[in-house]
KETI-186722 format. One record per residue (C-alpha): y negated, x, z; residue number from 1; residue in three letters. Coordinates in pm, whole numbers. Layout:
N
(r (Y, X, Z), NUM, Ala),
...
end
This chain:
264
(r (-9515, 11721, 6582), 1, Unk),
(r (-9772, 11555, 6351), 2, Unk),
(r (-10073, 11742, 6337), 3, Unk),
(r (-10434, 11588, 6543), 4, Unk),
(r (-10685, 11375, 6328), 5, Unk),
(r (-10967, 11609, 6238), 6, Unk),
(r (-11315, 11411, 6302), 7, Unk),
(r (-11365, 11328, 5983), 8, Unk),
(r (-11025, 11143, 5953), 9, Unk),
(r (-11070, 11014, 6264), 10, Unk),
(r (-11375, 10869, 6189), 11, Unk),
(r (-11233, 10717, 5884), 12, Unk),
(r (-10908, 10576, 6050), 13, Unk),
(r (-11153, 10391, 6269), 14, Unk),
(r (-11355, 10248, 5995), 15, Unk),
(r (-11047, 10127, 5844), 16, Unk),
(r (-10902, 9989, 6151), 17, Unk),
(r (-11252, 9783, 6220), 18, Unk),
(r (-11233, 9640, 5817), 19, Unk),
(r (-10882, 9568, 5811), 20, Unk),
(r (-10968, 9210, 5995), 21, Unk),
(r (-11224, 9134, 5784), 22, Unk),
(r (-10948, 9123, 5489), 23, Unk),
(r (-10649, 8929, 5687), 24, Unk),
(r (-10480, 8613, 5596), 25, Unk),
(r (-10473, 8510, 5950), 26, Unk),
(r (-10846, 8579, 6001), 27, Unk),
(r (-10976, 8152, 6032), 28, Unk),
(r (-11236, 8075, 5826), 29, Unk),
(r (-11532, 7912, 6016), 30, Unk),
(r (-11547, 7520, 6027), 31, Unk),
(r (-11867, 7437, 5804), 32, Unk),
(r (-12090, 7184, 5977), 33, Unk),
(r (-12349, 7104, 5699), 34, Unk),
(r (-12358, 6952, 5372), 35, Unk),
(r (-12054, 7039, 5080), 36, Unk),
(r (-11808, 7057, 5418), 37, Unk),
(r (-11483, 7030, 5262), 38, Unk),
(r (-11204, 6843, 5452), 39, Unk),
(r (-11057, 7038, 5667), 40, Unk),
(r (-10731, 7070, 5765), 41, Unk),
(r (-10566, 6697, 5851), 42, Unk),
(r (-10869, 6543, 5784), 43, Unk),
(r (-10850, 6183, 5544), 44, Unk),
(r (-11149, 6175, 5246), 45, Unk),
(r (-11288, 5868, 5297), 46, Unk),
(r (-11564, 5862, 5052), 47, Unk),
(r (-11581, 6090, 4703), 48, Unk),
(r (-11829, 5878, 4466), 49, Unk),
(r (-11523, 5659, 4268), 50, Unk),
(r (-11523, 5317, 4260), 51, Unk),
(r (-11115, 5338, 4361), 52, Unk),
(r (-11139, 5493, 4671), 53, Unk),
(r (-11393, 5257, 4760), 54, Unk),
(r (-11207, 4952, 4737), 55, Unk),
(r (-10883, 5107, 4832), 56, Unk),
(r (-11070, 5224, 5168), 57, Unk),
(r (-11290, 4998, 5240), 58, Unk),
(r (-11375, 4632, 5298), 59, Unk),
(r (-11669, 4415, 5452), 60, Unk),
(r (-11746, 4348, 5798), 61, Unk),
(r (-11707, 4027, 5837), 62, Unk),
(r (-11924, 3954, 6139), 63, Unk),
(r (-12118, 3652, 6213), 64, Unk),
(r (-12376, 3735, 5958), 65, Unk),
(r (-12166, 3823, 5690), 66, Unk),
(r (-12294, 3665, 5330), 67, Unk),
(r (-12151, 3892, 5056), 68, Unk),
(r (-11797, 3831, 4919), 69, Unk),
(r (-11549, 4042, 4838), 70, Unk),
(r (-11497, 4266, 4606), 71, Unk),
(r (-11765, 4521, 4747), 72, Unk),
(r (-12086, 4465, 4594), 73, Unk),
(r (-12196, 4822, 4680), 74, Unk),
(r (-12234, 5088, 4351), 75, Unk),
(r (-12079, 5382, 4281), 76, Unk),
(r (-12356, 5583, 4088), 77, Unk),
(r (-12438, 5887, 3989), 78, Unk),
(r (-12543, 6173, 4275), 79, Unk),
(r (-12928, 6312, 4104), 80, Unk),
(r (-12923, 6585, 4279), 81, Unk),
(r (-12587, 6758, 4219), 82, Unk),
(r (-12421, 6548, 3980), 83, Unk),
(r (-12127, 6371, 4005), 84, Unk),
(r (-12086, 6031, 4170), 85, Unk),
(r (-12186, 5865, 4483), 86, Unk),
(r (-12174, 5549, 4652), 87, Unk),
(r (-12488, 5335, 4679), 88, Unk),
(r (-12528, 5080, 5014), 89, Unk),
(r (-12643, 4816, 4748), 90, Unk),
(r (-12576, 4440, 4816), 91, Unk),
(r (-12885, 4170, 4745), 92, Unk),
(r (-12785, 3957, 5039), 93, Unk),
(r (-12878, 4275, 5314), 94, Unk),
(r (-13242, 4256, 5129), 95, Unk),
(r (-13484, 4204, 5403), 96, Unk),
(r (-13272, 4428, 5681), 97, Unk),
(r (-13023, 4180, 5774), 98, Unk),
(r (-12812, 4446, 5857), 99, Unk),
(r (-12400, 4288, 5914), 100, Unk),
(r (-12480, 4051, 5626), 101, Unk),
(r (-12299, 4312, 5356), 102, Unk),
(r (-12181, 4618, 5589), 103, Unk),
(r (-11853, 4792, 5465), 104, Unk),
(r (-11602, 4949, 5713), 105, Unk),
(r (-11270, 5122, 5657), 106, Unk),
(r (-10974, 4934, 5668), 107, Unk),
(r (-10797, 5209, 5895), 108, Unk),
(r (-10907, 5177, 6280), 109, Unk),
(r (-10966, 5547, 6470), 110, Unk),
(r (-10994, 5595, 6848), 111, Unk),
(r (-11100, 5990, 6861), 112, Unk),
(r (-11195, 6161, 6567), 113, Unk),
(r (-11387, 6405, 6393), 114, Unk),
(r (-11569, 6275, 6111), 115, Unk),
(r (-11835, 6489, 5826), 116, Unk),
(r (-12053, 6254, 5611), 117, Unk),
(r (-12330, 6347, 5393), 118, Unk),
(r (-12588, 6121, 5267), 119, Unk),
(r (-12897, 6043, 5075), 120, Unk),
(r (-13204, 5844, 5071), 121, Unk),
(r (-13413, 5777, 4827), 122, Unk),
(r (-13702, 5607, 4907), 123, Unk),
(r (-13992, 5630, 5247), 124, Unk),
(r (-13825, 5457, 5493), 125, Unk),
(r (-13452, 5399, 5371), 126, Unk),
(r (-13225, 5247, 5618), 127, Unk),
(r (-12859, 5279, 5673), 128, Unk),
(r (-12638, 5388, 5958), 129, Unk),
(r (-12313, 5480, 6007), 130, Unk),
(r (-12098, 5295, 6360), 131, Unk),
(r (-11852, 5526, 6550), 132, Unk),
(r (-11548, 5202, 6555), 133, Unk),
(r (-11769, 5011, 6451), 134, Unk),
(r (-11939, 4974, 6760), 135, Unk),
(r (-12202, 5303, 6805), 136, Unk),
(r (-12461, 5391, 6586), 137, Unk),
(r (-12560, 5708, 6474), 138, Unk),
(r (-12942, 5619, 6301), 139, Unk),
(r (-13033, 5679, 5937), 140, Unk),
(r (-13391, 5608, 5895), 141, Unk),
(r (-13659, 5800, 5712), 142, Unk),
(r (-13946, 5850, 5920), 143, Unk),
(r (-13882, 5698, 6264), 144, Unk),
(r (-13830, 5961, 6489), 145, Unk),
(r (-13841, 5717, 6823), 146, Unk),
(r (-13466, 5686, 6983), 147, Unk),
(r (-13430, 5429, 6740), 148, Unk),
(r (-13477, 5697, 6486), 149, Unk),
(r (-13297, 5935, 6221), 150, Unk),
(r (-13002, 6098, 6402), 151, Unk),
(r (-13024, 5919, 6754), 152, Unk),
(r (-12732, 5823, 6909), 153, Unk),
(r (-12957, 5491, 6874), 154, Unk),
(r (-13156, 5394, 7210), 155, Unk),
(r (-12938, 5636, 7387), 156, Unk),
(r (-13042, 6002, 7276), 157, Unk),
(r (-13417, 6164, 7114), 158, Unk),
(r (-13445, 6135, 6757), 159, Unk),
(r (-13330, 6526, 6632), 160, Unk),
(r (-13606, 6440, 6345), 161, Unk),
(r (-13632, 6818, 6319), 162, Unk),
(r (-13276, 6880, 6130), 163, Unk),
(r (-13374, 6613, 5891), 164, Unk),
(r (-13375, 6749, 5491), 165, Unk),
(r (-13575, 6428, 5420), 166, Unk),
(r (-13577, 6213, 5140), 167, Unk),
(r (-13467, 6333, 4796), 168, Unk),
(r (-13240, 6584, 4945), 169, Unk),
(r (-12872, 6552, 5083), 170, Unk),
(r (-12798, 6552, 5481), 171, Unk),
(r (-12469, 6563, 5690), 172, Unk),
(r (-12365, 6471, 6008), 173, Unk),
(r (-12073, 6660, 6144), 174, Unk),
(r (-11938, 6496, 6447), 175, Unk),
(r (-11656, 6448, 6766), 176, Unk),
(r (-11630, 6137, 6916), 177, Unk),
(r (-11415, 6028, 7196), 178, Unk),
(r (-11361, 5648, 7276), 179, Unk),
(r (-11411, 5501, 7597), 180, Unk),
(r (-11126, 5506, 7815), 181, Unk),
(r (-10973, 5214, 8020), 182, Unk),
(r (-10714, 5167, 8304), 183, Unk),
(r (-10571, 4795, 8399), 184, Unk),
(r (-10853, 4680, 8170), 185, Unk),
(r (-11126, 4807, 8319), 186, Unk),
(r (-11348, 5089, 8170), 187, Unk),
(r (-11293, 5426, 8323), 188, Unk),
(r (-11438, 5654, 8113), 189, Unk),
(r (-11784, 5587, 7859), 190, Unk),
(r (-11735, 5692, 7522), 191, Unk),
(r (-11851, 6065, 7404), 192, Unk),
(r (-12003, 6197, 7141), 193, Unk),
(r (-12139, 6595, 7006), 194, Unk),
(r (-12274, 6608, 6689), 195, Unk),
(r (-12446, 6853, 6437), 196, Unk),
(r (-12727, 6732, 6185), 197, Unk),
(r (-12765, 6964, 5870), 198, Unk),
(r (-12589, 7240, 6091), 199, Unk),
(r (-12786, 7244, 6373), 200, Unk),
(r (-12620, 7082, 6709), 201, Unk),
(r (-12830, 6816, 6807), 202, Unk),
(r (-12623, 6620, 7066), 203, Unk),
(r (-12346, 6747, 7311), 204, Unk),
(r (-12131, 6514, 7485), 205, Unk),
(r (-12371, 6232, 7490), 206, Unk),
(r (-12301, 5977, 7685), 207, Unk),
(r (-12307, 5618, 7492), 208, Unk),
(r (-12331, 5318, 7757), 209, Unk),
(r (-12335, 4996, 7538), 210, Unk),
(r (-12323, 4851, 7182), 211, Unk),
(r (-12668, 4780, 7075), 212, Unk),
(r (-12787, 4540, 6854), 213, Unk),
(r (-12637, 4221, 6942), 214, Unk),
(r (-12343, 4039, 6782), 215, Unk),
(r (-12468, 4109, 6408), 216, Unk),
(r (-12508, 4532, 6492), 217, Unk),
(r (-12082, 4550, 6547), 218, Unk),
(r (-11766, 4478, 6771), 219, Unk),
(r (-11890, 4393, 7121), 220, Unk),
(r (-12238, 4369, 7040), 221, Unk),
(r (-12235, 4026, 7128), 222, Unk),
(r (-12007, 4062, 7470), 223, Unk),
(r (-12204, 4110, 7810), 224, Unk),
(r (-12530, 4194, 7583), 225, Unk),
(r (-12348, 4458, 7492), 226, Unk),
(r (-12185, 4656, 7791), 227, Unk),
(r (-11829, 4458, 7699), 228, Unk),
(r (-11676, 4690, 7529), 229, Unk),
(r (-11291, 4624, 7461), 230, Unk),
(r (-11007, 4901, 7394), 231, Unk),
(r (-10993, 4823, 7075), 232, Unk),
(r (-10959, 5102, 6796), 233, Unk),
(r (-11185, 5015, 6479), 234, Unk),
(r (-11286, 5148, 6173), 235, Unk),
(r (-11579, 5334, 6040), 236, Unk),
(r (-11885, 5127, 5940), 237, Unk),
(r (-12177, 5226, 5714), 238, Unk),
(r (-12416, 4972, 5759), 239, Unk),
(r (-12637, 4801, 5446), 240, Unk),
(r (-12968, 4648, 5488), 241, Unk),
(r (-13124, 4654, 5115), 242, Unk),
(r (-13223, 5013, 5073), 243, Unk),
(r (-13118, 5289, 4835), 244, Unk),
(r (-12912, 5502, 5062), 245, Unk),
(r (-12613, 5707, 4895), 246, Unk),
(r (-12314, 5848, 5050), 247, Unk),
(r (-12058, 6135, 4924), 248, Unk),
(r (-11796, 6368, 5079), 249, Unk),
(r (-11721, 6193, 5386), 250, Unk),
(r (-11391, 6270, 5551), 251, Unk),
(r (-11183, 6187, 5904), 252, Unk),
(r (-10978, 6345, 6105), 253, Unk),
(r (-10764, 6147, 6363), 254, Unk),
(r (-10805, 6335, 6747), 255, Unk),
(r (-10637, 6299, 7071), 256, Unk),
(r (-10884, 6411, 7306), 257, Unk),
(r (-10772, 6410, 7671), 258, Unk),
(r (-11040, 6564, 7808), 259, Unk),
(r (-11360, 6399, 7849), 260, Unk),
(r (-11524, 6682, 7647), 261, Unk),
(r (-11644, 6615, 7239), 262, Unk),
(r (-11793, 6985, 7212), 263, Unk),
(r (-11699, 7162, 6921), 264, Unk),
end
């Protein structure tokens, strides 16, 4: 008959039994949801500042603006913050804003995914933004914090101006989207998204109801002013209108979501 724990064992038996955890392989590491996110696990890097994954990844929209030529006039340069490389949305023809004149989009299509992408700008006012299937925008612009703004689910949510790092200084987006669903052709279900901005959650399953922008903005933006949206998977688009906007560490990870729920 072994012999009863005396309190002070006891004590430390239940110290070690509350550490042990802490120590496991099998304890999960939490998901990071901010900038330096590495991939995790399944996920695709997309974007990581070289000029070959670039131009094995990518290629122009070629919408009915499109002016630039291949191959993609965009730079990689170097990050000035951390060091290292980045990409740079720089293309003359965008000068002015005509955004779909030079925009770049992966040459892999996604329906549901989760996607992290970090980026940059560098001057008041830089522009970019970066199209769930090349249809939805998430906003990238410095100083506009309307619902046309920096991290609105454009016209459709509030600016989350708040999370913003501003300019100089690197910002993520960590996000779950869920295409719109159809049945016999018909739209059943509206597309989803939840996202986080610098680590904060600033939209949970947002409801998007149209492509906005009109036939230069992305895929349907031109059908039924918008509200004709196909079931069509497309790729990622990171759009360029002539300002110094830099991307890094953006990765994708392909989704099945069956439930009409992006949370995360």
């Amino acid at each position: 008959m072994k012999a009863p724990l005396t309190p002070v064992l006891l004590q430390a038996a239940l110290a070690v039994s509350y550490l042990l955890p802490l120590f496991s392989e099998e304890k999960a590491e939490p998901v990071r949801v901010d900038v330096g996110a590495k991939p995790i696990e399944g996920a695709e890097l997309i974007i990581d500042g070289s000029r070959a994954m670039l131009d094995e990844k990518w290629i122009y929209w070629e919408g009915p603006r499109f002016a630039s030529t291949m191959p993609i006039k965009w730079q990689v340069v170097e990050d000035p913050i951390d060091g290292g490389n980045c990409v740079m949305t720089d293309d003359p023809v965008a000068k002015g804003g005509k955004y779909g004149a030079a925009d770049i989009v992966t040459k892999k299509s996604y329906r549901d995914f989760r996607l992290h992408i970090e980026f940059l700008i560098m001057n008041p006012r830089g522009n970019s933004g970066v199209y769930l299937q090349n249809r939805y925008e998430i906003q990238i612009f410095d100083g506009d914090k309307t619902k046309h703004g920096m991290g609105a689910v454009i016209n459709e949510s509030e600016s989350p101006y708040h999370a913003y790092h501003g300019i100089g200084k690197w910002n993520a987006y960590d996000l779950v989207f869920r295409a719109a669903r159809f049945a016999d052709g018909k739209m059943t279900e509206k597309p989803l998204v939840t996202m986080y901005f610098n680590g904060k959650k600033v939209h949970t399953n947002q409801v998007i109801h149209k492509v906005w922008g009109g036939p230069n903005s992305g895929v349907d933006g031109g059908n039924d002013d918008g509200f004709g949206i196909t079931d069509t998977p497309q790729g990622l688009k990171l759009q360029c209108e002539g300002h110094d906007v830099r991307y890094r560490n953006a990765w994708i990870q392909e989704l099945d979501l069956e439930a009409a729920d992006t949370d995360f």
